[in-house]
VOMISE-873349 format. One record per residue: residue in three letters; x, y, z of N, C-alpha, C, CB in turn. Coordinates in nm, 2 decimals. Glycine has a CB too. Layout:
BEGIN
{r->Ala, n_east->X, n_north->Y, n_up->Z, ca_east->X, ca_north->Y, ca_up->Z, c_east->X, c_north->Y, c_up->Z, cb_east->X, cb_north->Y, cb_up->Z}
...
END
This chain:
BEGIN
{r->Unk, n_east->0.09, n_north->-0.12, n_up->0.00, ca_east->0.00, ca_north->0.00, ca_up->0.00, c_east->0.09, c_north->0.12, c_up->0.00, cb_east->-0.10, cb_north->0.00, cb_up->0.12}
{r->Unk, n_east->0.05, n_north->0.24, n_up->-0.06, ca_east->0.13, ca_north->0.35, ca_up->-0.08, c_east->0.01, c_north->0.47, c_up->-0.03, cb_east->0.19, cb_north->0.35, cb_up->-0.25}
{r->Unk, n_east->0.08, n_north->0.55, n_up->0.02, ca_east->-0.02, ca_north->0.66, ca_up->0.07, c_east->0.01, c_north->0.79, c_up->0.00, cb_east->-0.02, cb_north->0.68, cb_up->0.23}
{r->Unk, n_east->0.01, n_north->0.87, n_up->-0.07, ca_east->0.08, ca_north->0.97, ca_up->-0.13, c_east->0.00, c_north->1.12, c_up->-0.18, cb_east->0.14, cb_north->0.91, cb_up->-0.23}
{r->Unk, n_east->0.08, n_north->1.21, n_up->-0.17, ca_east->0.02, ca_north->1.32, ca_up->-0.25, c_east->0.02, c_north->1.32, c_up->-0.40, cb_east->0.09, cb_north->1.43, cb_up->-0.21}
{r->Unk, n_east->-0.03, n_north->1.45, n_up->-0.47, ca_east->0.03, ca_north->1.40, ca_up->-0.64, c_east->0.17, c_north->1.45, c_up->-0.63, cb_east->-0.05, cb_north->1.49, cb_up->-0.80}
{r->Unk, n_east->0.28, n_north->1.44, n_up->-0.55, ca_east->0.41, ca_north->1.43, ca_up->-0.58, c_east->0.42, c_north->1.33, c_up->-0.65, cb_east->0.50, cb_north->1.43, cb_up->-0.48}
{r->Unk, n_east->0.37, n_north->1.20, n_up->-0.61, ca_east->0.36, ca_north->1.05, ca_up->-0.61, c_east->0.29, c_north->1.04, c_up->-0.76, cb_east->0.26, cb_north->0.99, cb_up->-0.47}
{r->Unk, n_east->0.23, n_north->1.13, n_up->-0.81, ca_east->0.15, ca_north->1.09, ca_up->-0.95, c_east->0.27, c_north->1.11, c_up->-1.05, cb_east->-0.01, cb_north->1.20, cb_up->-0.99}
{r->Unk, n_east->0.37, n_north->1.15, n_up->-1.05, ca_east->0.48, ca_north->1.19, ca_up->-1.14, c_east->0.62, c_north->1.15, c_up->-1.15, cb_east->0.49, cb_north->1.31, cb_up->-1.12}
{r->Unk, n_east->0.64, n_north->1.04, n_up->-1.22, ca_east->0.76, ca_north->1.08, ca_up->-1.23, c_east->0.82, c_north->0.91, c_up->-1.12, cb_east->0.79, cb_north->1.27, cb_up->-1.16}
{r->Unk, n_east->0.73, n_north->0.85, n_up->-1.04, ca_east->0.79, ca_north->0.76, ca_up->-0.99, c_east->0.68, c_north->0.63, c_up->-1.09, cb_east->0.79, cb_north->0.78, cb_up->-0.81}
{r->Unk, n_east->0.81, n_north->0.52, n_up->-1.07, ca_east->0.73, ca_north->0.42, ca_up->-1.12, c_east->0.73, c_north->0.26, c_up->-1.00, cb_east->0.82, cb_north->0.40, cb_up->-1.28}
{r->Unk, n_east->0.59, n_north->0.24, n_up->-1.02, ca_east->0.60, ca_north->0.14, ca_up->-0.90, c_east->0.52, c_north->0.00, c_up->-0.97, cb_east->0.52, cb_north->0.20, cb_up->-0.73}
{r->Unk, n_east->0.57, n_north->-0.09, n_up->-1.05, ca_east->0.54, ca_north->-0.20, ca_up->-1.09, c_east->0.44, c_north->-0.25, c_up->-1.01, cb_east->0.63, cb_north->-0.27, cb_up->-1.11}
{r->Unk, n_east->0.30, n_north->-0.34, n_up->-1.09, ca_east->0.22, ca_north->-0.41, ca_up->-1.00, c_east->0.09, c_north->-0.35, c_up->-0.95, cb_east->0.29, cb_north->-0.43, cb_up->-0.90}
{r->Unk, n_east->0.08, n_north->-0.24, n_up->-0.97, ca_east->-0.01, ca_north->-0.13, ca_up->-0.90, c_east->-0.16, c_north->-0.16, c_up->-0.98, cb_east->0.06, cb_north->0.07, cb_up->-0.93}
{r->Unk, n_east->-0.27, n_north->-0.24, n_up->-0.91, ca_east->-0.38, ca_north->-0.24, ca_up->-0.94, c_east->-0.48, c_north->-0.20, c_up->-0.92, cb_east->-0.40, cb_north->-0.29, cb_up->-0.93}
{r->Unk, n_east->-0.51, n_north->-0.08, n_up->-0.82, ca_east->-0.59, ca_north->-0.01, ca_up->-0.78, c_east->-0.54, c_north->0.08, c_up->-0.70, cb_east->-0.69, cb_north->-0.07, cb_up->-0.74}
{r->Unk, n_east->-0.56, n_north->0.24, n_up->-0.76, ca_east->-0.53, ca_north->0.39, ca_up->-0.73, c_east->-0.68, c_north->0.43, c_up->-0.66, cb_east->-0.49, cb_north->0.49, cb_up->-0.90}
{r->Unk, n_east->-0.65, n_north->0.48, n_up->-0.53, ca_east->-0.78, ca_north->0.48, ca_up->-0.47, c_east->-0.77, c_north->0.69, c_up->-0.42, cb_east->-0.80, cb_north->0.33, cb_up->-0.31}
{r->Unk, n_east->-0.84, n_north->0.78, n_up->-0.52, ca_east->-0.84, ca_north->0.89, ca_up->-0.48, c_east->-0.96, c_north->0.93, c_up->-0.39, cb_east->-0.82, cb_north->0.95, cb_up->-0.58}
{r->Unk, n_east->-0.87, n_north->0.97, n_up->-0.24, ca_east->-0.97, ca_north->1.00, ca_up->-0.11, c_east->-1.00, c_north->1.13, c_up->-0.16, cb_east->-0.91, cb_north->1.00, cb_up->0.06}
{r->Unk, n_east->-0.92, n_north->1.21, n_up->-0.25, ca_east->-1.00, ca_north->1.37, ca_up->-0.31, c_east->-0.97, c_north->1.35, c_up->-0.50, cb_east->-0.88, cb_north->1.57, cb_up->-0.22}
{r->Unk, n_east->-1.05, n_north->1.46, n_up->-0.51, ca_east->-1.05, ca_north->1.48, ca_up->-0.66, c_east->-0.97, c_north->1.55, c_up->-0.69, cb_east->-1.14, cb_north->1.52, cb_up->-0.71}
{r->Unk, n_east->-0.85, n_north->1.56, n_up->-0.73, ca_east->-0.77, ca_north->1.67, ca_up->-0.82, c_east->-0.83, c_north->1.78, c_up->-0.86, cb_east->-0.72, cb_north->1.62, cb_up->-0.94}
{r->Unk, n_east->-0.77, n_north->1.92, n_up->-0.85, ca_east->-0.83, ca_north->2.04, ca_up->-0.89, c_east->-0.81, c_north->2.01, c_up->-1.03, cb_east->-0.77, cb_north->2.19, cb_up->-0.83}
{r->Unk, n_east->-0.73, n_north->1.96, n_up->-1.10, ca_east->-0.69, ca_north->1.93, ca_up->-1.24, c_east->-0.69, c_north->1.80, c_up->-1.29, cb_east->-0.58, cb_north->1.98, cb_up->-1.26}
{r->Unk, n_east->-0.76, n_north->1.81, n_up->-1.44, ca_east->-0.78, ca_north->1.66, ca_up->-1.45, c_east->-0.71, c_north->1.60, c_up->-1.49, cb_east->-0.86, cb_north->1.63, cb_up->-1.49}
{r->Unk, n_east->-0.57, n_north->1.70, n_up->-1.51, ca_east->-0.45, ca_north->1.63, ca_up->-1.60, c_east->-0.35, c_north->1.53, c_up->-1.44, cb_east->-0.34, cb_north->1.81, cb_up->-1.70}
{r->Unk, n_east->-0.39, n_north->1.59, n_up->-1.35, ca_east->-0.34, ca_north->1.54, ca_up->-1.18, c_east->-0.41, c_north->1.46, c_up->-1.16, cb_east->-0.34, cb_north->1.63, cb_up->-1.05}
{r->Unk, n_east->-0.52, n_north->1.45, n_up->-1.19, ca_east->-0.60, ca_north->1.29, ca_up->-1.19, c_east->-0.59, c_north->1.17, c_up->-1.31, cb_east->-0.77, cb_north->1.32, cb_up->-1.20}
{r->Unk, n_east->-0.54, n_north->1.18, n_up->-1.39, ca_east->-0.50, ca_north->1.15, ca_up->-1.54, c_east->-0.32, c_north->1.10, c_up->-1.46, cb_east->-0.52, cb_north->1.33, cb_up->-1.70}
{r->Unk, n_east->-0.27, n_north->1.17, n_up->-1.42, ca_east->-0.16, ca_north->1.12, ca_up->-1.36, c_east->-0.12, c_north->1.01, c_up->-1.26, cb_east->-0.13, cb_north->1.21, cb_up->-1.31}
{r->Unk, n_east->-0.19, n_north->1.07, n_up->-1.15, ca_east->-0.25, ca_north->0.98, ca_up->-1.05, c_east->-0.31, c_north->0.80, c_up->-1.06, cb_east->-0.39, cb_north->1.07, cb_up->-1.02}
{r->Unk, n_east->-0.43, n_north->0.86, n_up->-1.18, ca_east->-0.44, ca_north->0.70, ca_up->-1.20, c_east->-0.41, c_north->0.59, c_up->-1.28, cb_east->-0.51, cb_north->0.67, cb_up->-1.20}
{r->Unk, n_east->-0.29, n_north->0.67, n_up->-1.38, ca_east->-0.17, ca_north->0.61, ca_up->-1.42, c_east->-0.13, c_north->0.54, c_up->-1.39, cb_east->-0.10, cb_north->0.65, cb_up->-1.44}
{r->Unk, n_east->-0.12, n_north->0.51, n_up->-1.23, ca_east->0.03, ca_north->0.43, ca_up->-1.17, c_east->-0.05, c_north->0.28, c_up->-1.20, cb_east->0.08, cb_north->0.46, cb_up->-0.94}
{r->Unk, n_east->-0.18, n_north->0.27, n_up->-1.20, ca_east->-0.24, ca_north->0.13, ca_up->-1.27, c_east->-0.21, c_north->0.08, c_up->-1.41, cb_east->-0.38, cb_north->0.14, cb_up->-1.28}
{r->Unk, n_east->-0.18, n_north->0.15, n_up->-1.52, ca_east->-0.17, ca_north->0.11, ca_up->-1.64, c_east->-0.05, c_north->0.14, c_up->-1.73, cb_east->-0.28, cb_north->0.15, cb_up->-1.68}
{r->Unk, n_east->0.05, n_north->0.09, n_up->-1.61, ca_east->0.21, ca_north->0.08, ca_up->-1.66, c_east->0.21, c_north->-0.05, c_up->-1.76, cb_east->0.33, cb_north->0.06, cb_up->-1.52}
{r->Unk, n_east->0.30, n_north->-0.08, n_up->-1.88, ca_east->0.33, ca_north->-0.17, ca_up->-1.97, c_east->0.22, c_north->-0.22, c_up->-2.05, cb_east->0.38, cb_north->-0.26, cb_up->-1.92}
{r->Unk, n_east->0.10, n_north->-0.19, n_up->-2.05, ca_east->0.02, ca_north->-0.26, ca_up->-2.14, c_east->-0.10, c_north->-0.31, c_up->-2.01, cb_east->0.10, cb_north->-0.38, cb_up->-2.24}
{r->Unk, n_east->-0.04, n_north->-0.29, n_up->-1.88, ca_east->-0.18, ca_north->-0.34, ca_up->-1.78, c_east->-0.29, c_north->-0.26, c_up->-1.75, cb_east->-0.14, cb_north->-0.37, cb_up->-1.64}
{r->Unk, n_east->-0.38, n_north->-0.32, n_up->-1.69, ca_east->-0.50, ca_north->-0.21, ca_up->-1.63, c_east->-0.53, c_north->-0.25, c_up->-1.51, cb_east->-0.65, cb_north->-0.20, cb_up->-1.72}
{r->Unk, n_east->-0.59, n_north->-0.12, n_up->-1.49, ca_east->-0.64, ca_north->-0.14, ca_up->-1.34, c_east->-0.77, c_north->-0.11, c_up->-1.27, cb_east->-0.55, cb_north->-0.08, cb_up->-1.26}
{r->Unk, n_east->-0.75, n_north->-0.03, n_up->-1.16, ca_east->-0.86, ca_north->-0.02, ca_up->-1.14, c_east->-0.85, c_north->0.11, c_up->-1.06, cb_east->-0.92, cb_north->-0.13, cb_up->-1.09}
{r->Unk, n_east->-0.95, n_north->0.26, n_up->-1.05, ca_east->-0.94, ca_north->0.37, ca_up->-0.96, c_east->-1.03, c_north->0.41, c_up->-0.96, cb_east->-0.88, cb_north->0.46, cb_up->-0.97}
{r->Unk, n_east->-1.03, n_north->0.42, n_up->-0.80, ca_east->-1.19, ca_north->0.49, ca_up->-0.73, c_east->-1.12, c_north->0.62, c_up->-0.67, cb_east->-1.29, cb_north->0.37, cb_up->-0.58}
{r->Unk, n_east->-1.23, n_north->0.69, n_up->-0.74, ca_east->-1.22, ca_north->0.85, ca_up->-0.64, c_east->-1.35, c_north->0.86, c_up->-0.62, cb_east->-1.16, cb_north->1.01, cb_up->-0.70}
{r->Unk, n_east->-1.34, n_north->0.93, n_up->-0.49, ca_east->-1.45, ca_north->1.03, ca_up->-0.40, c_east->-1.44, c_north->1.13, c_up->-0.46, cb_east->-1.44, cb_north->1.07, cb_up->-0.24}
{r->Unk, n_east->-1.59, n_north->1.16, n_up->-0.45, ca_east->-1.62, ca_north->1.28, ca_up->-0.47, c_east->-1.73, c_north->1.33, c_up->-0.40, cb_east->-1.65, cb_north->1.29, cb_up->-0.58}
{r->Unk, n_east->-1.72, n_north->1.47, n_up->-0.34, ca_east->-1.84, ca_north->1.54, ca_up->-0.22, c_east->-1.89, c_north->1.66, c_up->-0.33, cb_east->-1.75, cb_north->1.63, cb_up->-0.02}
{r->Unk, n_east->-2.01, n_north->1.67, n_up->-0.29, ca_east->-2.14, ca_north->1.82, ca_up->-0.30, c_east->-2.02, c_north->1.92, c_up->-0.33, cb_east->-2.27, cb_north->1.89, cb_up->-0.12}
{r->Unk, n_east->-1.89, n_north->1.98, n_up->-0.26, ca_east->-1.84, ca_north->2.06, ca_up->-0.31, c_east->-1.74, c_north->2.05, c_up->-0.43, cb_east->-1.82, cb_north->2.11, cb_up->-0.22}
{r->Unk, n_east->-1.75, n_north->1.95, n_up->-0.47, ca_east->-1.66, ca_north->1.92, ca_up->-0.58, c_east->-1.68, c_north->2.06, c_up->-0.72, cb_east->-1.71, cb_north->1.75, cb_up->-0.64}
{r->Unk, n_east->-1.56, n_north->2.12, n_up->-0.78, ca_east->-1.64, ca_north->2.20, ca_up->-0.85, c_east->-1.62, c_north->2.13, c_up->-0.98, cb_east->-1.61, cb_north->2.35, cb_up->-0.86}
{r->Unk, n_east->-1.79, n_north->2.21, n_up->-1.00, ca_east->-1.81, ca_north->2.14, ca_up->-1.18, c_east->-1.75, c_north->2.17, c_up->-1.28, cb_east->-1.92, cb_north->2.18, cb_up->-1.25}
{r->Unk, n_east->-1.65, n_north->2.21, n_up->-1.26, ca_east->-1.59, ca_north->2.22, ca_up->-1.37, c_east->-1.47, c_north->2.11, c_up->-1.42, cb_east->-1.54, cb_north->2.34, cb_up->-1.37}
{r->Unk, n_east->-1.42, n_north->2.03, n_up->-1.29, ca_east->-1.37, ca_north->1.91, ca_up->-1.30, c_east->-1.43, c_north->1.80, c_up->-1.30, cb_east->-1.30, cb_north->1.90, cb_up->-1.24}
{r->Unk, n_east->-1.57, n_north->1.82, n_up->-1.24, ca_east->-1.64, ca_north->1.67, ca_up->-1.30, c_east->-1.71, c_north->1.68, c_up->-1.39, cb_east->-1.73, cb_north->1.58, cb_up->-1.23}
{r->Unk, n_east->-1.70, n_north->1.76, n_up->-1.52, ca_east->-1.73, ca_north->1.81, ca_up->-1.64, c_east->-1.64, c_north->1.74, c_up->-1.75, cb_east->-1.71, cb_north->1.96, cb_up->-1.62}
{r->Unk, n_east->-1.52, n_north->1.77, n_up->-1.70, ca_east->-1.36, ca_north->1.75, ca_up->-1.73, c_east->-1.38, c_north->1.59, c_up->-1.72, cb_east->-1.23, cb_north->1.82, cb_up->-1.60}
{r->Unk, n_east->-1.42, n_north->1.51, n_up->-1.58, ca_east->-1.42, ca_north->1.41, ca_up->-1.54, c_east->-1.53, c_north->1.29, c_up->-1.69, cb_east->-1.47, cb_north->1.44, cb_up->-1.36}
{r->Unk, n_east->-1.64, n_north->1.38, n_up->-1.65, ca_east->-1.70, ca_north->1.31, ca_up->-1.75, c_east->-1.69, c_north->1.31, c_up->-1.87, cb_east->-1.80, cb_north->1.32, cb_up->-1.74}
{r->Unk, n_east->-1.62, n_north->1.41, n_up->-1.94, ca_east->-1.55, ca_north->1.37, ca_up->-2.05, c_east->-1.45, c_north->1.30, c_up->-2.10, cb_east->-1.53, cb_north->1.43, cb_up->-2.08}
{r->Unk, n_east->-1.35, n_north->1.30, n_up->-1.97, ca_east->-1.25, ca_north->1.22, ca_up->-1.99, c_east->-1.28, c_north->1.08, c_up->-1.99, cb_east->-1.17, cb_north->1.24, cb_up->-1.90}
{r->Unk, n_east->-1.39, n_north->1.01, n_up->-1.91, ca_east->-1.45, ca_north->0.90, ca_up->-1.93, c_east->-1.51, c_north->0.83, c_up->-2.05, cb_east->-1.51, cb_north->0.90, cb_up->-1.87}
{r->Unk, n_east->-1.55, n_north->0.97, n_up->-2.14, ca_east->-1.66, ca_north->0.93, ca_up->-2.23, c_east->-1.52, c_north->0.89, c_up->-2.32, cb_east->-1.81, cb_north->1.06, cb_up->-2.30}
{r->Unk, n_east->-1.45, n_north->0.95, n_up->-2.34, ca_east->-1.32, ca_north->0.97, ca_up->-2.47, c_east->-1.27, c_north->0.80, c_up->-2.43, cb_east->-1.15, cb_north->1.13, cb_up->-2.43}
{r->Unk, n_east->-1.23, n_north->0.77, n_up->-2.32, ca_east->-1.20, ca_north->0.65, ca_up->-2.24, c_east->-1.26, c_north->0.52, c_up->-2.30, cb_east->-1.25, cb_north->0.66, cb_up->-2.09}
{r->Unk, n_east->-1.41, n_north->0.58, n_up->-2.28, ca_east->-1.49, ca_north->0.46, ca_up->-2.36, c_east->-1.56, c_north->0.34, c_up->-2.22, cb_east->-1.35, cb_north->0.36, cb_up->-2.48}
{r->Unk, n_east->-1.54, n_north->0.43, n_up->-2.09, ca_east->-1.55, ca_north->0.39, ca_up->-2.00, c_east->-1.71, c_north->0.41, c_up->-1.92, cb_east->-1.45, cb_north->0.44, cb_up->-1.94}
{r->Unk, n_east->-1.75, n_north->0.34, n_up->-1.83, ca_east->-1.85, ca_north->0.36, ca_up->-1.76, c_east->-1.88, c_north->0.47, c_up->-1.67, cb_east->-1.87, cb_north->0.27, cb_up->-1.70}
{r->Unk, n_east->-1.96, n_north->0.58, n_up->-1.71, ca_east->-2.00, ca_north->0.67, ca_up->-1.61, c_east->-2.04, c_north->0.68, c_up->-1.53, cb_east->-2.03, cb_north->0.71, cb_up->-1.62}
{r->Unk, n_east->-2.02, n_north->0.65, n_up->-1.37, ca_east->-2.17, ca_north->0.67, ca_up->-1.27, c_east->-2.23, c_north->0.78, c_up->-1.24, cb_east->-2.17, cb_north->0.63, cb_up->-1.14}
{r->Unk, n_east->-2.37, n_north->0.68, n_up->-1.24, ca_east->-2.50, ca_north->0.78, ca_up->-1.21, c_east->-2.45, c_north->0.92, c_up->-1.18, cb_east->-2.59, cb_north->0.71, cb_up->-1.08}
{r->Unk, n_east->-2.43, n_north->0.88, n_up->-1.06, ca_east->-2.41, ca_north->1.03, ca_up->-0.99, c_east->-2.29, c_north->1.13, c_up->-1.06, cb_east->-2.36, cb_north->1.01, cb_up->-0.82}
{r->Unk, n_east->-2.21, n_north->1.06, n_up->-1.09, ca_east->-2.13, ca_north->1.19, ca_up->-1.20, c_east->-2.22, c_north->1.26, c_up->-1.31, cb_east->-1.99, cb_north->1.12, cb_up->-1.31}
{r->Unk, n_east->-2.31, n_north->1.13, n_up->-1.39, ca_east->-2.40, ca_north->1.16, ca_up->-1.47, c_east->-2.51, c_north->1.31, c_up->-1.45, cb_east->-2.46, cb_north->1.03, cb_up->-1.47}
{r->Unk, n_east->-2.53, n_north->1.26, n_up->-1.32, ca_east->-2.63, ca_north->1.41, ca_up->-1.24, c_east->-2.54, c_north->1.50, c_up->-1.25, cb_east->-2.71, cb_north->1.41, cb_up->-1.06}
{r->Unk, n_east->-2.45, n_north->1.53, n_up->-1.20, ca_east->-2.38, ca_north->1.66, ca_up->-1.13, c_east->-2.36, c_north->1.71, c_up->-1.26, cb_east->-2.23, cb_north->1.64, cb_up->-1.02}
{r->Unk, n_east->-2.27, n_north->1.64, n_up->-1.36, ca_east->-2.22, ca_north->1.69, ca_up->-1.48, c_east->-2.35, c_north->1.75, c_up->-1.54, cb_east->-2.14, cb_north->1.56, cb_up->-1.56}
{r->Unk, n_east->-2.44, n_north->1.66, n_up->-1.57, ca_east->-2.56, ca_north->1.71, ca_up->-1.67, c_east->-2.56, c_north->1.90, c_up->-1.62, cb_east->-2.74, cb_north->1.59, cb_up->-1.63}
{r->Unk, n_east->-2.58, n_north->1.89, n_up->-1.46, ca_east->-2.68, ca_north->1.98, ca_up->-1.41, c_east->-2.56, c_north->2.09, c_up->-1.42, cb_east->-2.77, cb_north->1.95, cb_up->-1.25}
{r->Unk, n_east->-2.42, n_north->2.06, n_up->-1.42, ca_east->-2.33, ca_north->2.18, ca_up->-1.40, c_east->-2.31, c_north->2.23, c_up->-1.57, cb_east->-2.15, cb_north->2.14, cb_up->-1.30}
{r->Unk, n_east->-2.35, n_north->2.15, n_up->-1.66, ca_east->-2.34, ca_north->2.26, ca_up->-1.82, c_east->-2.49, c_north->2.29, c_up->-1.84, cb_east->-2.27, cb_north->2.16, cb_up->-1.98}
{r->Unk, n_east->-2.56, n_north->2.25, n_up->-1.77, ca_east->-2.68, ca_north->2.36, ca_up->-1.81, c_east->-2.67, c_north->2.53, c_up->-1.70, cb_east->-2.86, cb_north->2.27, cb_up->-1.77}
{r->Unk, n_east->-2.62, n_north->2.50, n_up->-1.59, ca_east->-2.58, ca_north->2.60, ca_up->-1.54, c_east->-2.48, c_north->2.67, c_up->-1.60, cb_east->-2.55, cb_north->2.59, cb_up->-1.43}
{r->Unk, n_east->-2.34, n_north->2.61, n_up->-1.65, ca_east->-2.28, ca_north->2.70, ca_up->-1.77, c_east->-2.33, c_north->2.72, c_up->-1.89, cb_east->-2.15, cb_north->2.66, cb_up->-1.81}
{r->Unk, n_east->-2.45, n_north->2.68, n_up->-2.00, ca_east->-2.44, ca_north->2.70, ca_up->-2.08, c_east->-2.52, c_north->2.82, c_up->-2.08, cb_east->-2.45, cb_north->2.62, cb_up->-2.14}
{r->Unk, n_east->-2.61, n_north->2.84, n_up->-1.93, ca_east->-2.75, ca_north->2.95, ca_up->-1.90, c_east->-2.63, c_north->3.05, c_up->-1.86, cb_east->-2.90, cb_north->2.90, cb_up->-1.76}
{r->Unk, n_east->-2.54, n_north->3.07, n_up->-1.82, ca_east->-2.40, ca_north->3.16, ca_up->-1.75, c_east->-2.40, c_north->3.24, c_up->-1.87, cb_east->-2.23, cb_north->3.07, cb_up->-1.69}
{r->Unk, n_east->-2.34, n_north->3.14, n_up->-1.98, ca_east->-2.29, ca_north->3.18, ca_up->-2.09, c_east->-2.37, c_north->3.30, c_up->-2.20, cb_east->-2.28, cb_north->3.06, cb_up->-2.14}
{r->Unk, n_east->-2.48, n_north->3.21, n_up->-2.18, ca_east->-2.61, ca_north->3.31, ca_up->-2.25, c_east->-2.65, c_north->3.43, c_up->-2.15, cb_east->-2.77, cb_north->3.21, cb_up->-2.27}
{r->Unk, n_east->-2.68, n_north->3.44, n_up->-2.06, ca_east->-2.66, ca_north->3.56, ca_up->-1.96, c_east->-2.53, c_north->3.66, c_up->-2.00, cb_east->-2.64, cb_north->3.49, cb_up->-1.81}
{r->Unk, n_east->-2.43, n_north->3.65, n_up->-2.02, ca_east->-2.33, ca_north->3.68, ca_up->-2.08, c_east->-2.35, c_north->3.77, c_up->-2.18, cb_east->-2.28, cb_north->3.58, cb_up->-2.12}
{r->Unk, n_east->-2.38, n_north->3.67, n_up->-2.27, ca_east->-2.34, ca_north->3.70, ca_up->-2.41, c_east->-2.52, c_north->3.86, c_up->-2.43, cb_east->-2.35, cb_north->3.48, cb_up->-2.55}
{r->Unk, n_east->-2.59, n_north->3.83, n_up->-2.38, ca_east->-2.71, ca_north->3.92, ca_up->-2.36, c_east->-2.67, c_north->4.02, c_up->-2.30, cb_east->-2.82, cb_north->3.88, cb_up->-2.28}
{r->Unk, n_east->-2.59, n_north->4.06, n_up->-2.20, ca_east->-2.62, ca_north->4.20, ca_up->-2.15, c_east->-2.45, c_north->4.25, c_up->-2.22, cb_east->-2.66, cb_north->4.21, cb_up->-1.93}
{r->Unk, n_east->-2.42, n_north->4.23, n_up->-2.36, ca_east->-2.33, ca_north->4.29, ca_up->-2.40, c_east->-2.14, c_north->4.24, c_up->-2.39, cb_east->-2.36, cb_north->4.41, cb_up->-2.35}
{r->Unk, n_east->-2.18, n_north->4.14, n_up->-2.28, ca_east->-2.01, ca_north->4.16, ca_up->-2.22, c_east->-1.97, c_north->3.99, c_up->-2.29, cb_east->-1.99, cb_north->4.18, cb_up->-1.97}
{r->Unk, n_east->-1.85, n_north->3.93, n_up->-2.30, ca_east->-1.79, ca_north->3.84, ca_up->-2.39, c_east->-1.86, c_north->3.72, c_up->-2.35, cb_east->-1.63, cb_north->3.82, cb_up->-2.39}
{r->Unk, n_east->-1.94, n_north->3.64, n_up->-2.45, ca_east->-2.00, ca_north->3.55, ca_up->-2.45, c_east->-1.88, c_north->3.44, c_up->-2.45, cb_east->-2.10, cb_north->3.55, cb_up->-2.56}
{r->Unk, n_east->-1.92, n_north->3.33, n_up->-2.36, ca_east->-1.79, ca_north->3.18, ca_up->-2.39, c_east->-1.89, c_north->3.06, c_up->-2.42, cb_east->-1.67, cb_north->3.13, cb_up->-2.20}
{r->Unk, n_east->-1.81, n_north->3.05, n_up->-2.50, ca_east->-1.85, ca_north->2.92, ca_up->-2.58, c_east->-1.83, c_north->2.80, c_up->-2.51, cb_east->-1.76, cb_north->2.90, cb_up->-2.71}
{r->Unk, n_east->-1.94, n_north->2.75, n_up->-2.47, ca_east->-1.96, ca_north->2.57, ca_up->-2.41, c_east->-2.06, c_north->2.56, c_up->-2.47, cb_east->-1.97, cb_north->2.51, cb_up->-2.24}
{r->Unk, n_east->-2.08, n_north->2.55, n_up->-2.59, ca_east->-2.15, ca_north->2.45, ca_up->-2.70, c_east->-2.11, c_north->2.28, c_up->-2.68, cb_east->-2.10, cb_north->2.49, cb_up->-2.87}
{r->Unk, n_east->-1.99, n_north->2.31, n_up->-2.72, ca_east->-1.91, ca_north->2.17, ca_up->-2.63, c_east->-1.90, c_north->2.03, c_up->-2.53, cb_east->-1.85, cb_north->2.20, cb_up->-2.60}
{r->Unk, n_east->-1.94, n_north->2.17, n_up->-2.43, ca_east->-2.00, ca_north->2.08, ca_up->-2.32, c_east->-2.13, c_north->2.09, c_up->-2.30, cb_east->-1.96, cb_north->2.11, cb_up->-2.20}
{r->Unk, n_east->-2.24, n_north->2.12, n_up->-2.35, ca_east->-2.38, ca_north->2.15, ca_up->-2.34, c_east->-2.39, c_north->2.06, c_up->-2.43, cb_east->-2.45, cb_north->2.28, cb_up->-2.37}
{r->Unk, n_east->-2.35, n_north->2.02, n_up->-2.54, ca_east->-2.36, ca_north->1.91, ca_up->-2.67, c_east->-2.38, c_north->1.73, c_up->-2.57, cb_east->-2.14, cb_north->1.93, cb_up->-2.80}
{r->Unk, n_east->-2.28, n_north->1.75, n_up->-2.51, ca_east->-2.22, ca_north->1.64, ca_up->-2.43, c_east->-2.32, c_north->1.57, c_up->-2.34, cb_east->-2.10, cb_north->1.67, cb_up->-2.35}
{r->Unk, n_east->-2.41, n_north->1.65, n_up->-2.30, ca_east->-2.46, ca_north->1.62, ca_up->-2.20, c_east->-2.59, c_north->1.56, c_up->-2.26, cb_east->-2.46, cb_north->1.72, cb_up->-2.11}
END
């Protein structure tokens, strides 16, 4: 068993590693993409569970659920909710935005997705 920060997602290699278990979610999903790497050294796979709490922000389990869909992987439910409900709140942000004059941002992208 290894207990680590993402110092630990980078740069070390530890043969064998079958399940990456994240007790938090990476502010970045390129540090979670790292993280649960240490499972799928040489051609193996594995297995990674992360927690996730109510204050997780949406914009990384946004990130999260895309990175799964690209994956080709199973989404749960509950990512399924949070994600759906955090790009209709950005895409309604966006349109608010773009109405009262000031720079509209494009998440067609992620509104598409959902």
């Amino acid at each position: 068993m290894l207990v680590a920060t993402d110092v630990a997602s980078k740069g070390l290699d530890f043969p064998d590693i079958q399940h990456v278990i994240n007790y938090d979610m990476p502010d970045e999903i390129e540090n979670y993409v790292h993280r649960i790497g240490r499972t799928g050294r040489c051609g193996k796979t594995g297995i990674a569970t992360t927690f996730i709490n109510k204050n997780q922000s949406e914009s990384i389990l946004l990130d999260l659920k895309h990175l799964l869909q690209e994956a080709k992987q199973r989404i749960p439910p509950v990512l399924m909710v949070r994600a759906r409900g955090a790009a209709r709140r950005a895409a309604h942000r966006a349109a608010h935005r773009g109405r009262r004059g000031g720079p509209a941002t494009s998440l067609h992208a992620e509104a598409e997705l959902v």
